[in-house]
Backbone bond lengths (Angstrom), bond angles and torsions (degrees), N, CA, C in turn:
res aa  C-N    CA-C-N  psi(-1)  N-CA   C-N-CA  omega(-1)  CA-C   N-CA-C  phi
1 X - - - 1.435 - - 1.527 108.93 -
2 X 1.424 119.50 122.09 1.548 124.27 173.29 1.825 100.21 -94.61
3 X 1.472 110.67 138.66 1.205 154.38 163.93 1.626 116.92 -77.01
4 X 1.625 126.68 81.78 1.204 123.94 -152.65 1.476 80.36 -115.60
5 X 1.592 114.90 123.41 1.347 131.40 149.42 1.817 120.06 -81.70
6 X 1.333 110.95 153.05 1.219 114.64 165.75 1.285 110.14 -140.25
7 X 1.376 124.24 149.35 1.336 138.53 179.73 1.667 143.04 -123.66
8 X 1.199 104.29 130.97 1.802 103.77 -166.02 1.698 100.14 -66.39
9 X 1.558 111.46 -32.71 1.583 98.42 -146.57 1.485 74.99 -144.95
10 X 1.845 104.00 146.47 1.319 114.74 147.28 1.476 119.30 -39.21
11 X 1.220 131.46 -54.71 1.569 128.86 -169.27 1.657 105.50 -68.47
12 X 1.229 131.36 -39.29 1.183 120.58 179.61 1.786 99.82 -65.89
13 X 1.326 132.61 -61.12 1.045 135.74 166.39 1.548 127.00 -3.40
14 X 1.901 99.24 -68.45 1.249 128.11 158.72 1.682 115.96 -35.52
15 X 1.242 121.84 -69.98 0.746 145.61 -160.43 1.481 126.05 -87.72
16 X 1.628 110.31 -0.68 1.338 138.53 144.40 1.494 110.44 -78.17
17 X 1.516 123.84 -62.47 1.220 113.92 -175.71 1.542 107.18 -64.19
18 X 1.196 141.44 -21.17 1.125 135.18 -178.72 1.860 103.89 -67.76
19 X 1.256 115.10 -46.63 1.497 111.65 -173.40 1.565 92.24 -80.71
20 X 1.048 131.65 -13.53 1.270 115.52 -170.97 2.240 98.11 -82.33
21 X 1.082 106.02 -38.77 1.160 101.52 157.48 1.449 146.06 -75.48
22 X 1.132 109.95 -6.03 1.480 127.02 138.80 1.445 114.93 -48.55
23 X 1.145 108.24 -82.97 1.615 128.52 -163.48 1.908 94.74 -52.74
24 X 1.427 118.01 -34.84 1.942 76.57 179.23 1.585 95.91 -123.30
25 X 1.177 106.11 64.79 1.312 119.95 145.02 1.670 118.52 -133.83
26 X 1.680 124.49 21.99 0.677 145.18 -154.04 2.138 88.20 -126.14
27 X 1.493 108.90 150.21 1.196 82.36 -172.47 1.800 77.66 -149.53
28 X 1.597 114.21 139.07 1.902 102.25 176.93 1.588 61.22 -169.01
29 X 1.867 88.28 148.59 1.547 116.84 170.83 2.016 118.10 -67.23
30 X 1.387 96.01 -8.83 1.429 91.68 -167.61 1.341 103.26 -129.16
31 X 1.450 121.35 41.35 1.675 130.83 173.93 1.501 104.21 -143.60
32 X 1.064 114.80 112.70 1.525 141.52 161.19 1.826 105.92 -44.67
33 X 1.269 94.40 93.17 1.385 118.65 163.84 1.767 111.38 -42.85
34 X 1.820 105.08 156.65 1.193 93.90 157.38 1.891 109.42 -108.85
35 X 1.162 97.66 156.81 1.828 99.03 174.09 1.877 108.84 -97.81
36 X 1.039 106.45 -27.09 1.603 120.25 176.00 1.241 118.82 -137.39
37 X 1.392 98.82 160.49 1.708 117.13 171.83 1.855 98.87 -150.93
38 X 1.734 95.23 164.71 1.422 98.80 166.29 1.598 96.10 -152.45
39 X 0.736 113.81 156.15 1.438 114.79 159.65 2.070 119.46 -138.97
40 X 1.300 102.26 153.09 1.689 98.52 -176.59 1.660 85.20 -147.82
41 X 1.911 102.90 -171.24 1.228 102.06 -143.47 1.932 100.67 -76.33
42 X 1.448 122.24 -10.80 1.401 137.85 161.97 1.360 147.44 -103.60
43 X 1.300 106.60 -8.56 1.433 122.31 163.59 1.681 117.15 -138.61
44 X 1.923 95.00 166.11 1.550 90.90 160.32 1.096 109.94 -125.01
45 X 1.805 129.03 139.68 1.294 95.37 -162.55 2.528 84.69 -121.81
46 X 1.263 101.84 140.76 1.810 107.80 176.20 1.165 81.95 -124.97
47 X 1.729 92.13 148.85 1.538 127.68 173.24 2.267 87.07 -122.58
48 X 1.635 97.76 139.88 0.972 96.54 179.51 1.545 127.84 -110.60
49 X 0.593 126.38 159.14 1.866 117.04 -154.03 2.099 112.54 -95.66
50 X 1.266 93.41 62.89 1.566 97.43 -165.81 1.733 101.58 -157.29
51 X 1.746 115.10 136.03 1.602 106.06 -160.44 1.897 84.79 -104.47
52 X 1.592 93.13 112.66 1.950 131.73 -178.80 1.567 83.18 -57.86
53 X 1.273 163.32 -11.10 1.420 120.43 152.71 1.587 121.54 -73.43
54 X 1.298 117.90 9.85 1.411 101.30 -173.48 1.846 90.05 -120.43
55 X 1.139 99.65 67.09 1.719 108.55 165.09 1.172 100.42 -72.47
56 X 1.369 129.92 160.63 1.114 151.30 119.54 1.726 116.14 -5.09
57 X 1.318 111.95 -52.10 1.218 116.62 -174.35 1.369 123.58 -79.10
58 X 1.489 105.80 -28.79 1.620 121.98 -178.82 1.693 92.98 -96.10
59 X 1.087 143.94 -33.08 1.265 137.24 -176.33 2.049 103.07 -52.25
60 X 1.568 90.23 -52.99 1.737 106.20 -175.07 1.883 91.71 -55.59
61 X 1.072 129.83 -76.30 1.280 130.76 -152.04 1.621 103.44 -63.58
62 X 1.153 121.60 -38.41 1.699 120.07 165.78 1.448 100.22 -38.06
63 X 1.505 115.99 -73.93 1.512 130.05 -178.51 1.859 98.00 -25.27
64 X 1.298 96.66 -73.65 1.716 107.81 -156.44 1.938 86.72 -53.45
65 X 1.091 121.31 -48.77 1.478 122.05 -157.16 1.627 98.56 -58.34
66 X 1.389 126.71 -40.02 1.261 135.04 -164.42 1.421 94.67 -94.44
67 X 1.160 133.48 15.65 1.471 125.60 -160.41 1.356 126.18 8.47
68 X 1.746 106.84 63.08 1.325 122.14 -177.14 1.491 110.43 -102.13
69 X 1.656 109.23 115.22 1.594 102.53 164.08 1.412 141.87 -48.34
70 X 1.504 130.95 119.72 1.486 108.45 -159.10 1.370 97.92 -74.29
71 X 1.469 102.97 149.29 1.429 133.05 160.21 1.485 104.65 -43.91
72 X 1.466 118.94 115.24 1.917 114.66 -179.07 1.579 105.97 -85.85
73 X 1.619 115.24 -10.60 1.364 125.76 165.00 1.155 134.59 -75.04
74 X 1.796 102.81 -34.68 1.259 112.80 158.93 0.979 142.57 -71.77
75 X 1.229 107.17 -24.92 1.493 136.05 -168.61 1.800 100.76 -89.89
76 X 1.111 120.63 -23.08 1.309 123.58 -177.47 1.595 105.35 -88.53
77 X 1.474 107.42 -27.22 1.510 112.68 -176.18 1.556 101.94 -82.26
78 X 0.766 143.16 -44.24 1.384 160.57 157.63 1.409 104.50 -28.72
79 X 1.576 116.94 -56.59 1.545 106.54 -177.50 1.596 114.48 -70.20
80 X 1.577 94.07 -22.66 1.860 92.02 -169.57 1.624 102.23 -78.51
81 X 1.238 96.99 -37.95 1.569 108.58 178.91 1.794 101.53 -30.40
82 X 1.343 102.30 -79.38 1.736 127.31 160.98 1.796 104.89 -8.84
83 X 1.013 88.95 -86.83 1.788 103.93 -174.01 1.421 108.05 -51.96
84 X 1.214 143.39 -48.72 1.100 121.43 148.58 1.366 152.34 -47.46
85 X 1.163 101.24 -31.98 1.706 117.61 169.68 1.340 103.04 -56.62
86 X 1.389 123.20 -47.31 1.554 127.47 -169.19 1.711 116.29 -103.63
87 X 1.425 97.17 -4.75 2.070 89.78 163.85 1.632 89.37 -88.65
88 X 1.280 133.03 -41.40 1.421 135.67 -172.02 2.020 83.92 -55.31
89 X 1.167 137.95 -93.20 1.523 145.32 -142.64 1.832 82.64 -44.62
90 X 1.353 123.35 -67.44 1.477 127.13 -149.12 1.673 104.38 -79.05
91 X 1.300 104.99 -8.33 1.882 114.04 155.48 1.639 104.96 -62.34
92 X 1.006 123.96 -44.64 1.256 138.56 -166.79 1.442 128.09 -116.13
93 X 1.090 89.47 23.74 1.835 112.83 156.42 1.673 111.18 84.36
94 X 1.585 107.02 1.80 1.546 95.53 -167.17 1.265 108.68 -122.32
95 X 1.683 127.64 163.53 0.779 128.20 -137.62 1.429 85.96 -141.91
96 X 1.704 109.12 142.34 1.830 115.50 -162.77 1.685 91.32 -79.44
97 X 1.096 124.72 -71.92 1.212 146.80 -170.28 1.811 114.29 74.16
98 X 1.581 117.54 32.47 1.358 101.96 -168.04 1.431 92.40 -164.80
99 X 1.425 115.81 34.82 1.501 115.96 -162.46 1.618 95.11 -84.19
100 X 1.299 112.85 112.81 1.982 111.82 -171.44 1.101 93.30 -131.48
101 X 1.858 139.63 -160.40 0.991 163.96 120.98 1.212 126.16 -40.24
102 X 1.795 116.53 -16.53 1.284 120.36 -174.97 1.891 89.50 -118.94
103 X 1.061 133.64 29.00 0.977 107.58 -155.95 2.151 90.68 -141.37
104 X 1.207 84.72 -11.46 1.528 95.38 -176.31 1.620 102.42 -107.48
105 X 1.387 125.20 119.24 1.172 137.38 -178.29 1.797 125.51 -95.50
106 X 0.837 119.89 145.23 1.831 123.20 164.00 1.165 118.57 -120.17
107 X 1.561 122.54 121.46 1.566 137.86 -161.53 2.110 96.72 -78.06
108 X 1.016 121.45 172.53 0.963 128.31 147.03 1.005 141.35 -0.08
109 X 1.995 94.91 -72.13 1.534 94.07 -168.18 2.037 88.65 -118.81
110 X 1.394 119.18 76.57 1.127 124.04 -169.16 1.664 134.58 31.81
111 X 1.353 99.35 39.36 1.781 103.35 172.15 1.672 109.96 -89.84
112 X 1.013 110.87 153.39 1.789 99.43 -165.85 1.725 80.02 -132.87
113 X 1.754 106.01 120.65 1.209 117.55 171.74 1.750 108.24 -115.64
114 X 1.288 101.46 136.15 1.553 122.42 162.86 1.461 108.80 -60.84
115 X 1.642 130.71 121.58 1.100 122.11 153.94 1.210 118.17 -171.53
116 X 1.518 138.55 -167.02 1.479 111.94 -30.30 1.511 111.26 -100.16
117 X 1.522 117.07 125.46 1.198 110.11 -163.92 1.692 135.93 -53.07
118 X 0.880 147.85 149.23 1.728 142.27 -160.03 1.504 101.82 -93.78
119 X 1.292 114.92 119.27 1.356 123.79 -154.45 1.462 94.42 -104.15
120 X 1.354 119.73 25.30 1.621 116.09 160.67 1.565 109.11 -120.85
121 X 0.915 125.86 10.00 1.424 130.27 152.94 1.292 124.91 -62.59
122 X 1.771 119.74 132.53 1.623 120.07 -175.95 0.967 120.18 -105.35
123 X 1.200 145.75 154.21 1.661 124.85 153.63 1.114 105.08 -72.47
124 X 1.562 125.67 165.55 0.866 148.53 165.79 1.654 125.82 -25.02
125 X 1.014 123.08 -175.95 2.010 111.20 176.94 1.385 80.48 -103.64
126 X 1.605 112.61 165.47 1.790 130.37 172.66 1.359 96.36 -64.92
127 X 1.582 125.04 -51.73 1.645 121.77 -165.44 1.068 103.57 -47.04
128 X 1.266 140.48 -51.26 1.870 137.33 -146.04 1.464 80.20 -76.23
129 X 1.673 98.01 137.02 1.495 117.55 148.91 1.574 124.11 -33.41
130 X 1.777 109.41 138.76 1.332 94.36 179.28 1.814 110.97 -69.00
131 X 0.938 108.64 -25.42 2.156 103.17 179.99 1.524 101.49 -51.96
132 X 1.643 120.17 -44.34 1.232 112.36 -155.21 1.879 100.80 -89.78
133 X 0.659 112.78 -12.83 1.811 133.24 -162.00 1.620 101.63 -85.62
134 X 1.551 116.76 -56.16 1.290 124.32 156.38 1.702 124.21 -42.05
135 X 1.353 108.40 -57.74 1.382 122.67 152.99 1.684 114.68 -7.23
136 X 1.626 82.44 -75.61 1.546 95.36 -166.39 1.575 111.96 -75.00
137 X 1.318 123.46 -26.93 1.172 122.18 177.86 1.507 111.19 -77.17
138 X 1.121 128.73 -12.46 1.533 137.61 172.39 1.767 91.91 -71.90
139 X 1.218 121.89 -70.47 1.426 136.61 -168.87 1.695 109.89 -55.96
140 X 0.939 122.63 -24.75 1.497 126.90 -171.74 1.342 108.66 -87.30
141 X 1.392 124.66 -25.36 1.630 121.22 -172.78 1.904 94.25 -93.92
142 X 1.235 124.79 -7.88 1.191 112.56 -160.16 2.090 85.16 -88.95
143 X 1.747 106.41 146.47 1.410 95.45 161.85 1.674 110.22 -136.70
């Protein structure tokens, strides 16, 4: 699946490919890499490096289809998995902005990766208080 951005303004533009170069030089076991990028004179377009039938969402309905009880171990590893992926991104200034059911993945052999983050998301302005600034950066990855 390719990830096609579009843009109002050179600076947002800018300033996508800049986080977009952040993000895959960034390296954690539980964030969905990208394998590509392109860019032209109006979009950027990333393909992300993770096989989209094993969402989160289709993982659950396999379960229900097989009438398999979830694992309460797995399922607990899975959330920490989660929470780390994203104190690791908001350590490092960025912000998920696309955290869904389709957006959270499971590898193979049950690793559950966060991805791929939305590279038009901002942090916050410097003025806002850090209490209220945190706030918003909690609220912005949720979709």
């Amino acid at each position: 699946m390719i990830h096609v951005y579009k843009f109002d303004t050179e600076k947002e533009k800018n300033d996508a490919a800049a986080l977009l170069i952040r993000l895959t030089h960034l390296s954690f076991p539980f964030l969905v890499q990208f394998k590509g990028k392109s860019r032209d004179n109006e979009h950027i377009s990333v393909s992300p490096d993770i096989y989209l039938r094993n969402d989160i969402d289709h993982v659950i309905a396999k379960e229900i289809k097989n009438k398999e009880a979830i694992d309460e171990q797995k399922f607990i590893d899975n959330v920490i998995q989660g929470i780390l992926a994203l104190t690791f991104l908001h350590k490092h200034k960025i912000i998920h902005g696309k955290i869904s059911k389709q957006t959270v993945f499971q590898t193979d052999d049950g690793i559950m990766r966060l991805g791929p983050a939305d590279i038009t998301q901002k942090l916050p302005e410097e003025k806002i208080p850090d209490e209220e600034k945190e706030k918003i950066e909690k609220a912005q990855d949720l979709h």
